[in-house]
N, C-alpha and C positions, 0 to 999 in steps of 0.2 A: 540473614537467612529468613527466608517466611515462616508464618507458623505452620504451615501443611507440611512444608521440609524437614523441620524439628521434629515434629514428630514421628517422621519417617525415621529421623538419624537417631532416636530415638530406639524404635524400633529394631533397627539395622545394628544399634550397639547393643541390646539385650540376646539379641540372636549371636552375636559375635561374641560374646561374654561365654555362652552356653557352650561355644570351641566349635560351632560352625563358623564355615567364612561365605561371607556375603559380602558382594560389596555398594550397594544402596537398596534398600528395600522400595517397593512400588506400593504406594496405599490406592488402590483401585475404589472407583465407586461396586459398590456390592450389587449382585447377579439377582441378590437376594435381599431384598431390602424389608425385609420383612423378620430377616435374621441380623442385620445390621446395615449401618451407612456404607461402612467402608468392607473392602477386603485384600487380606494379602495371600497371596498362591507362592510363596519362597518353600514354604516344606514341601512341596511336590519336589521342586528340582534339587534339596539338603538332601532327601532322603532319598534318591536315586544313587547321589553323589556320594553317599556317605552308607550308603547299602543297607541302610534301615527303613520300615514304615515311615511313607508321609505323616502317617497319621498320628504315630508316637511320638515324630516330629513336632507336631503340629501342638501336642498335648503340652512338649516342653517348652514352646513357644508363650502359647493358653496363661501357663500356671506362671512364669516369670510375668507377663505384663497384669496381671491381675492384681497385682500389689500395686500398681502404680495406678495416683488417683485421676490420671488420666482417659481411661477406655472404663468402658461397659460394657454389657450385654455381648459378653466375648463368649465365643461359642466356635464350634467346629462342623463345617458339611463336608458329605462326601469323603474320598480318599486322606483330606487334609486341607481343606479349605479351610482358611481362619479370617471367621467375619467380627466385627468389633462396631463400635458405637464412640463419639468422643462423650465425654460427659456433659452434663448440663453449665457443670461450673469450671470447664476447660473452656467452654462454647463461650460464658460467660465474657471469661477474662481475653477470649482470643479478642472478640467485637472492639473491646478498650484497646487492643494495641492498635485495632485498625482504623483506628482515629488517624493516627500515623500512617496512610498507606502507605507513601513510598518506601520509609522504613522498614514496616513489618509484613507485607501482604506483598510484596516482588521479590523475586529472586532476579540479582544481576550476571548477564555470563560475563567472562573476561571482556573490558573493555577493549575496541577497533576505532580506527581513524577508516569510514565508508564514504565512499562517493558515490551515490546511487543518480545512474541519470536514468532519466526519468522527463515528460513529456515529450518530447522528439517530435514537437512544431515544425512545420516545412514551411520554411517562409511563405512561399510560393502559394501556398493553400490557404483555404480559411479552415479556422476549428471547426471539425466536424464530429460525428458520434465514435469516430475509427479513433480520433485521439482521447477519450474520455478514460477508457479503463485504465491509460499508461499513469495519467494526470494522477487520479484516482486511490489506484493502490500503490506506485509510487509515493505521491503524498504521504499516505498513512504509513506506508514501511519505513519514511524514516521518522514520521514522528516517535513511533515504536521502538525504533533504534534508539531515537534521542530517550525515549523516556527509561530505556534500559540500560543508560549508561554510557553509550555509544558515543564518541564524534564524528557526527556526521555532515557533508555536504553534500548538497541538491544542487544537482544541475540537468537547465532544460537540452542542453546539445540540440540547439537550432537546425535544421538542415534549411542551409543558406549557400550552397558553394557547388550541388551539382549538376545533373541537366536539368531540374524544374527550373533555374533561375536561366539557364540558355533560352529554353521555352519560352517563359515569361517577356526576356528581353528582346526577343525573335518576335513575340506577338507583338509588345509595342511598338516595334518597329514597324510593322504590321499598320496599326493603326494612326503611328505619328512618323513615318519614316524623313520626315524633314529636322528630326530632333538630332540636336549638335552631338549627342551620344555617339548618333553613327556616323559623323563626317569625320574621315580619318584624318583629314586639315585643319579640324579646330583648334585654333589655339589658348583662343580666348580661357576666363573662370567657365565653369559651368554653374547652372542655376542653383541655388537654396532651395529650391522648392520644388517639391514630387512634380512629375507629369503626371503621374495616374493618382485618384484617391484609391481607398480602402476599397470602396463599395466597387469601382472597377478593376481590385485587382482580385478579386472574391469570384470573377467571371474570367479572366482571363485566363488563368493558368487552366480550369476545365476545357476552353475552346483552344487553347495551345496543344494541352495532351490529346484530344481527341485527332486535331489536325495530321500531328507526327504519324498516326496509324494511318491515313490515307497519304502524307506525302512524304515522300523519301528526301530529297530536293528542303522541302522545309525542316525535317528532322536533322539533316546533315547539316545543313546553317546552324541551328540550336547548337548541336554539338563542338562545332566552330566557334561559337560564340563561349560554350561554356570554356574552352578549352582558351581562349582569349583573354575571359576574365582572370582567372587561373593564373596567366602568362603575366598579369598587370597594365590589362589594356587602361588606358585612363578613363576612356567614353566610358566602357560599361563597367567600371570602376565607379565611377562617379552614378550611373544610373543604377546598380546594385546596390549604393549604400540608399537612393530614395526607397528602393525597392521592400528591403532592408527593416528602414525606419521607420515606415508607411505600415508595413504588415506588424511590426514587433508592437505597435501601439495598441491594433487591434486583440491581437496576439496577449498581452498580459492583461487586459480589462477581462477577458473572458476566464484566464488563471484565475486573475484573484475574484472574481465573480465563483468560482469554483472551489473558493478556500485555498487557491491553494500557492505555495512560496517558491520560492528557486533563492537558493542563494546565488548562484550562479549563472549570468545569462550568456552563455556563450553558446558559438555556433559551429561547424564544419569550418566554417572560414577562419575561425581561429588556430586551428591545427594544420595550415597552408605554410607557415614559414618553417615548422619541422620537417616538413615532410621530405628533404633533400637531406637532415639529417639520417632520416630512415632509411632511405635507400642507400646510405653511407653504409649504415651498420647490417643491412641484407648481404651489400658486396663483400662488405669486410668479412663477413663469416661465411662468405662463399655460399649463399642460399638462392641467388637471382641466376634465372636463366633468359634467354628471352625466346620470344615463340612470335612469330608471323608478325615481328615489329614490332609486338609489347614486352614487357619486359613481369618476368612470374617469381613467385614461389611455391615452391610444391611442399604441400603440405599434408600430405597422406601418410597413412599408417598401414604397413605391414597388417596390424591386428583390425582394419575396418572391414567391416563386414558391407558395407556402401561406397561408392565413389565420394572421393571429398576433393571435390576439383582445389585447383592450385588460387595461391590469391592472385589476384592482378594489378599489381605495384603500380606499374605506368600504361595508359591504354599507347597504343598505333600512331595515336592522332597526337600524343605527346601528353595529354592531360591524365592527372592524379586518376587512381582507382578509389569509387565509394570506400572498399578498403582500407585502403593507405590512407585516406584521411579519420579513419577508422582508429585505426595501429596510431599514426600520429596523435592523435590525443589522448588515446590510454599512455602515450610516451610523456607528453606533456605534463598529465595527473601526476605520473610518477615523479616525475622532475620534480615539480610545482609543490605538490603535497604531500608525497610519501605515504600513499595509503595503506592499512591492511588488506583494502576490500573493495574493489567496484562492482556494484551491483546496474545492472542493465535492465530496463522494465520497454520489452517490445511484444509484440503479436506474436502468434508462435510460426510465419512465414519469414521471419528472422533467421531460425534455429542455426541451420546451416552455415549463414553469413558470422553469425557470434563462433560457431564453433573453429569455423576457419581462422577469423580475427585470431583468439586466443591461442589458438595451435603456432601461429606467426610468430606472439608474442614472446609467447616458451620458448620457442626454438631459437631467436635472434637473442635472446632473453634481454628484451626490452622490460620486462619485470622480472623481479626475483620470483621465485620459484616459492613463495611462503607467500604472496601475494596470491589472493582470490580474485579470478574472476571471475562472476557468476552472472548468467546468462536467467533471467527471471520472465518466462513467456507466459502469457494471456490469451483467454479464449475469445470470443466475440459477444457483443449484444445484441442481440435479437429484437425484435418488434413483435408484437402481440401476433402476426402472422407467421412467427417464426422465423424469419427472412431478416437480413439488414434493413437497419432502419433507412426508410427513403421517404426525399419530401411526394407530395400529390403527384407529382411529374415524372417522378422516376429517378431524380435523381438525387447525390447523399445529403440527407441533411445534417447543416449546420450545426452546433454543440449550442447557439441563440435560438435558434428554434426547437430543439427540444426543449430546453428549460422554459421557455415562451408555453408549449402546452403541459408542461409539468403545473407550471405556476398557475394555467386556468383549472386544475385538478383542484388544486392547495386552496385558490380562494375558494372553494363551495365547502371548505371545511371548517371555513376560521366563522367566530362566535364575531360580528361586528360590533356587539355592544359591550363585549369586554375588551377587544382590541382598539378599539373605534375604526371611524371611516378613514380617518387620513394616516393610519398606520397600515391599514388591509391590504395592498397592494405592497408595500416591504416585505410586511411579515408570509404574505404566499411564496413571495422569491424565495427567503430564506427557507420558507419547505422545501420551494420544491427543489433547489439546492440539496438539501439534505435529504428527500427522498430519492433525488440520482447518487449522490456517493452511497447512503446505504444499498439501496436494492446492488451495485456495482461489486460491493463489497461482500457479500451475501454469501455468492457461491465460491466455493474455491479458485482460487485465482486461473488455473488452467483448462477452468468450466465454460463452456459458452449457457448464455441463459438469454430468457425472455424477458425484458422490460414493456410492461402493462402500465404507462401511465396511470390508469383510472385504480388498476388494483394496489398500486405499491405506493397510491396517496392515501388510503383507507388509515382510519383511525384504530384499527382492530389488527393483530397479528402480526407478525414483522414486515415490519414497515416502519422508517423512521415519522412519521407520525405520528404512530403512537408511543417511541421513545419519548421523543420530545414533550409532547403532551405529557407523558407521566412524567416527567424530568420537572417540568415545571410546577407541576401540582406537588412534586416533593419540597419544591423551593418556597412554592408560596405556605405549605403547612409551616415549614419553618419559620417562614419570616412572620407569621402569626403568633406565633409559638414567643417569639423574642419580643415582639410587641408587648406578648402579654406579663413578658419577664419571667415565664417558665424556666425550668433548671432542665440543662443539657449537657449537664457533665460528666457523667458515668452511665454505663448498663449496669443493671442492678444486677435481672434476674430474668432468665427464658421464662416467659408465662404459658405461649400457646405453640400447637407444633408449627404453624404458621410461621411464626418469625424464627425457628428453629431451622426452618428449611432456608429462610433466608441468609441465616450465618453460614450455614454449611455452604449452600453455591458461594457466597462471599469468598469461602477458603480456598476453592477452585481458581479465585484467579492467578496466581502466581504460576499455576501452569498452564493455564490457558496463556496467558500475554511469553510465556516460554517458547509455546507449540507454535504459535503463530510466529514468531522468531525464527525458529527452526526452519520452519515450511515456508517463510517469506510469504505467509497468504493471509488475510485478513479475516476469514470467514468464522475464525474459532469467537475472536472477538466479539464479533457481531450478534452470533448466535449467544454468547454469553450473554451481554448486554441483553437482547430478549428475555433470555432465562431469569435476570435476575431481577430484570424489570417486571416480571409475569408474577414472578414469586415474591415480590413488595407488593405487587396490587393486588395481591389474594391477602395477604395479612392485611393491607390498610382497608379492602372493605369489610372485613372481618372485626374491625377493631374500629371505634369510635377515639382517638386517640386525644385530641383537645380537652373532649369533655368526658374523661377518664377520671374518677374521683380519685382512686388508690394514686397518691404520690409517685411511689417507685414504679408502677407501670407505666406511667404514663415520662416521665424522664428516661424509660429505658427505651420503651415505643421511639421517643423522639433521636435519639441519641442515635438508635438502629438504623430511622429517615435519615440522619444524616450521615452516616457511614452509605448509604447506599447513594446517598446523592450527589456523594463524594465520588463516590466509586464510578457514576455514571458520567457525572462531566468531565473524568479525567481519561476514560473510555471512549467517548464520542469527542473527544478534543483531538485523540489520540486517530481517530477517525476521520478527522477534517472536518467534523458537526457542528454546526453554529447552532447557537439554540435562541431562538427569539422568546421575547420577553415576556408576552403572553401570545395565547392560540383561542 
């Protein structure tokens, strides 16, 4: 249990002692911090309940914690407001357990087995700005999982199996129509080796999609084709897996350029051989109807207040529904891992399609019914015009060319005489890396926002430049510190109100890394992280801390830097944050 918990249940059993019942008390930051840190509002709602003044309430409250050497400056506003203070030497002793973070400073919830998919790459496409936030806060939610205890697995769920790959294989044909793919008499092997590189398939799929809008004739062949591949044609069997291999290369250099993992690389096409099971267990429960040659299920609710059309199991043309290859791998997860929990990280032009999935799932109960599945949607990025980000041309850019002008941002920042020359070009990547997942992370997960290159590289205000920057100037006082054989083993003693305020935000985290849990959004973190980085750089230039003469200041000063420096790498780790070596 953290130490902010304890003393809630602390709190919660003096009240409970007294013959109220409560059942956890909320220590609030104070309205009124000029009357205390903290405050708790429970005798407003005892004393309704219990048909007495809050305020008498509030007094019995007052006089029982006052014996304990816990709280201070305990006092009463208004009807029954009770503000209090921790003391100097609770503050003290709390900092020493937080050497310990993960021990003493998280609360774990009950642990889950989570399968959180998350980036949803189209083969077919190149990484663009549209797949950043999935990347992103995915990433971080489950490192946050992980770090709370969770088992969790990441997967990217490819989209590799539906009409973009007809499109694609439609254009090449297009362009190579003498390829043994499309001779229905080939017998021979097919080649090792791609017909298309990377850089031409980064163009093809845009001038495929645009075609299907002016040709009906080319759209319907696409469809043909995907419906083909689907079926186990060999040709475009064999030319999907170039397809395939060719983009997933490009495809994870940009992931792990982005921080970021997949334990899992799988794709739509992997949920192609259940999908005959599905439609077994749709019929067996009597939920398939068929409508104009396809084949449905209706999945509406008496209590909708909206249309929720039916799914669509099998298209006309005979080929699977996005759908049902949908349902099939949440069927697979199941088999395969036995989750508590799938979390889904897409745009919020999803909504509908997850709601339908899930409503499927229930009903055929292809999951039990104690199983979550959560639908986690994201707002858009924006460009300093407000507008999607777009190259000179108009059209979307690439997830390499932003980081291309992030990274021109990041070099006019870095000191080249302390980083040198032939490190300055890494270490801008790794900014401005870390200036895309921070600003990304920033707002609430369901927020659309502005991304300013030039503003979200600045060294000043949130901005992961100036995390990092302070991150490291904590690392290097310390590594000074041990050089010179300093003692870093205990806090002694709170000297200024400075680092007073630092332990106190320190005590916040356990519910911040909670709330962000909860809400599956990133932004609590992020903003902490600023907070308590703002609040270590107002004590350190306040304080001359090396050349401190008093002994115990100066061991308590350091001890502090390292509880918070602690606290920071295990915060922007948790974040997806690399942090370079110097800036």
């Amino acid at each position: 249990m953290s130490i902010i918990k304890t003393v809630e249940s602390i709190i919660t059993n003096v009240i409970n002692d007294l013959g109220y019942e409560v059942e956890h008390v909320q220590l609030l930051n104070s309205a009124r911090p000029d009357l205390g840190q903290f405050q708790i509002n429970e005798a407003m709602m005892l004393g309704k309940k219990n048909h007495k003044n809050p305020r008498e309430v509030a007094e019995e409250i007052v006089l029982e914690l006052e014996g304990n050497g816990i709280f201070t400056k305990l006092n009463i506003a208004g009807p029954g407001f009770i503000n209090l203070s921790l003391s100097d030497s609770f503050l003290e002793n709390s900092l020493n357990k937080m050497i310990d973070l993960k021990s003493n400073n998280i609360d774990y919830p009950t642990s889950k087995k989570i399968i959180i998919d998350y980036g949803g790459a189209n083969i077919a496409k190149e990484l663009h700005v549209g797949h950043l936030r999935s990347a992103n806060i995915g990433e971080a939610l489950k490192r946050l999982a992980r770090l709370l205890g969770n088992e969790v697995i990441g997967d990217v769920h490819l989209g590799d199996w539906g009409l973009p790959m007809g499109l694609v294989m439609r254009e090449i044909k297009e362009m190579h129509p003498d390829l043994v793919y499309f001779d229905d008499h080939y017998q021979g092997d097919y080649p090792t080796t791609s017909p298309v590189t990377e850089e031409e398939l980064a163009v093809i799929y845009p001038r495929a999609s645009q075609r299907k809008k002016e040709d009906e004739a080319y759209l319907k062949e696409a469809q043909e084709m995907t419906a083909k591949l689907q079926a186990g044609y060999k040709g475009y069997r064999a030319l999907w897996r170039h397809i395939v291999n060719t983009s997933s290369n490009d495809i994870k250099k940009v992931y792990k350029d982005l921080n970021t993992e997949f334990d899992l690389w799988l794709g739509e096409s992997d949920a192609h051989d259940s999908i005959p099971r599905i439609i077994e267990i749709f019929k067996e429960k009597k939920l398939t109807k068929k409508d104009d040659g396809a084949l449905i299920v209706e999945v509406k609710d008496p209590t909708d207040k909206k249309e929720v059309p039916p799914i669509l199991l099998i298209k006309s043309n005979g080929a699977s529904g996005y759908q049902t290859t949908e349902i099939a791998t949440i069927y697979n997860r199941v088999r395969d891992y036995n989750p508590d929990a799938i979390w889904y990280l897409t745009d919020t032009r999803q909504t509908l399609h997850f709601e339908q999935v899930f409503r499927a799932c229930k009903k055929a109960e292809i999951v039990r019914e104690d199983v979550s599945l959560e639908y986690l949607p994201f707002g858009t990025m924006n460009g300093p015009d407000g507008k999607p980000f777009k190259t000179r041309d108009g059209g979307v850019m690439s997830l390499k060319n932003l980081i291309q002008i992030v990274e021109e941002e990041a070099v006019k920042k870095i000191n080249v005489d302390i980083v040198g020359e032939e490190k300055k070009q890494d270490t801008a990547h790794a900014i401005a890396i870390s200036t895309i997942k921070y600003a990304d992370l920033i707002p609430f997960r369901t927020t659309d926002y502005i991304f300013d290159p030039k503003k979200f590289s600045e060294t000043e205000g949130k901005t992961a430049t100036y995390l990092l920057y302070s991150t490291i100037r904590m690392k290097s006082l310390l590594t000074k510190a041990k050089a010179q054989n300093e003692n870093i083993l205990s806090y002694k003693k709170v000297f200024t109100a400075s680092e007073r305020e630092v332990i106190l935000t320190l005590l916040q985290l356990p519910k911040i890394l909670t709330k962000s849990y909860e809400t599956r959004s990133l932004n609590e973190i992020s903003e902490f992280l600023y907070r308590l980085t703002n609040s270590y750089n107002k004590f350190y230039t306040e304080n001359k801390i090396l050349t401190e003469n008093d002994l115990d200041k100066k061991e308590s000063w350091l001890f502090l830097s390292q509880v918070v420096y602690n606290t920071n790498i295990m915060l922007l780790d948790t974040l997806g944050l690399n942090i370079p070596e110097k800036m």
